[in-house]
C-alpha positions in Angstrom: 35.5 -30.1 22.9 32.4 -30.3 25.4 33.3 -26.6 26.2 33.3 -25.5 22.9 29.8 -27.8 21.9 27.9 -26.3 25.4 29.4 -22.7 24.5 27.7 -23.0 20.7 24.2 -24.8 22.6 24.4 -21.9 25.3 25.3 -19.1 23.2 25.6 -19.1 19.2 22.1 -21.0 18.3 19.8 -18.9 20.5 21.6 -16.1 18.9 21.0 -17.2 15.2 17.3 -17.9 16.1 16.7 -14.7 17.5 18.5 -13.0 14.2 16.5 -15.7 12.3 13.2 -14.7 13.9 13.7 -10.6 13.3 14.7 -11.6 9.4 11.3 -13.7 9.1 9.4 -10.6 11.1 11.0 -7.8 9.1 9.9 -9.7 5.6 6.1 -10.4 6.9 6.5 -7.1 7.8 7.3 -5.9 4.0 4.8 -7.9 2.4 2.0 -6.8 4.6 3.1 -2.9 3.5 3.2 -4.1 0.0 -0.1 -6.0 0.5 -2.0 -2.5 2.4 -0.4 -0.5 -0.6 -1.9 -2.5 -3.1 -5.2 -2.3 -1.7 -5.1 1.5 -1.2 -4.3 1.8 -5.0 -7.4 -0.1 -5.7 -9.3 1.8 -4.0 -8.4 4.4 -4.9 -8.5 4.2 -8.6 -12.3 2.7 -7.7 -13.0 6.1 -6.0 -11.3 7.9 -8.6 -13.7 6.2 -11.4 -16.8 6.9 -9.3 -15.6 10.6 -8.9 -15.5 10.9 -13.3 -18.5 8.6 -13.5 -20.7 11.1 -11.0 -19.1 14.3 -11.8 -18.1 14.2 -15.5 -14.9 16.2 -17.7 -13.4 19.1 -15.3 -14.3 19.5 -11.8 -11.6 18.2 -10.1 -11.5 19.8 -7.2 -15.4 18.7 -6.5 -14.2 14.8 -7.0 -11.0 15.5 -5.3 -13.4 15.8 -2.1 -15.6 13.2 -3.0 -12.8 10.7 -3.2 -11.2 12.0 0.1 -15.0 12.0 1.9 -15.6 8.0 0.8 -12.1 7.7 2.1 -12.6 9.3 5.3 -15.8 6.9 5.5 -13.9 3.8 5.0 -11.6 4.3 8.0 -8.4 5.9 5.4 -7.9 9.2 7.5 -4.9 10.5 4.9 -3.6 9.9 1.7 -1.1 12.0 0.0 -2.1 14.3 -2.8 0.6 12.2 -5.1 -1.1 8.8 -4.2 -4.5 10.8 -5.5 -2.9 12.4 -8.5 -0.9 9.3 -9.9 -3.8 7.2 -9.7 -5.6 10.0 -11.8 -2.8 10.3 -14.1 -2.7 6.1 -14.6 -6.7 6.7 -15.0 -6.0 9.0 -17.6 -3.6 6.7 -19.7 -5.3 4.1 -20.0 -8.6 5.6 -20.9 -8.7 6.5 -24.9 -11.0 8.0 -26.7 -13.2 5.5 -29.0 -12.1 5.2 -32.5 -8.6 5.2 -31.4 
């Protein structure tokens, strides 16, 4: 029986923390994506705003660069054209035209 308890001690626990450890570091590891992600939509929609604010109906591919050049300045070297464009199109829907 002492064989079997020093072989668990020796062998099985340090091997469940270690699996323990990569389980806990692997879902910090999500939410911190999910947490970045959530802030890039922000700011992106912010930027986005600005863009319609400052350059009106039409135009996109002048806000288009003005929302990639504030990006640049903030550090956020790339951002998928999708990222850019579903932002727009969530923009888009929830804005309505008054009287509606």
């Amino acid at each position: 029986m002492e064989v079997i308890g020093g072989w668990l001690r020796q062998v099985l626990l340090p091997g469940l923390s270690t699996l323990l450890v990569g389980v806990v570091l692997a879902l910090v590891r999500r939410y911190i994506n999910r947490l970045d992600d959530e802030r890039l939509r922000r700011l992106l929609l912010e930027l986005v705003q600005a863009a319609e604010q400052i350059y009106g109906p039409g135009r996109g591919a002048e806000k288009r660069r003005y929302v990639i050049e504030k990006l640049r300045e903030r550090g956020i070297g790339r951002v998928d054209r999708e990222q850019l464009e579903a932002v727009v199109y969530e923009m888009n829907g929830s804005c309505r035209p008054v009287g509606d």
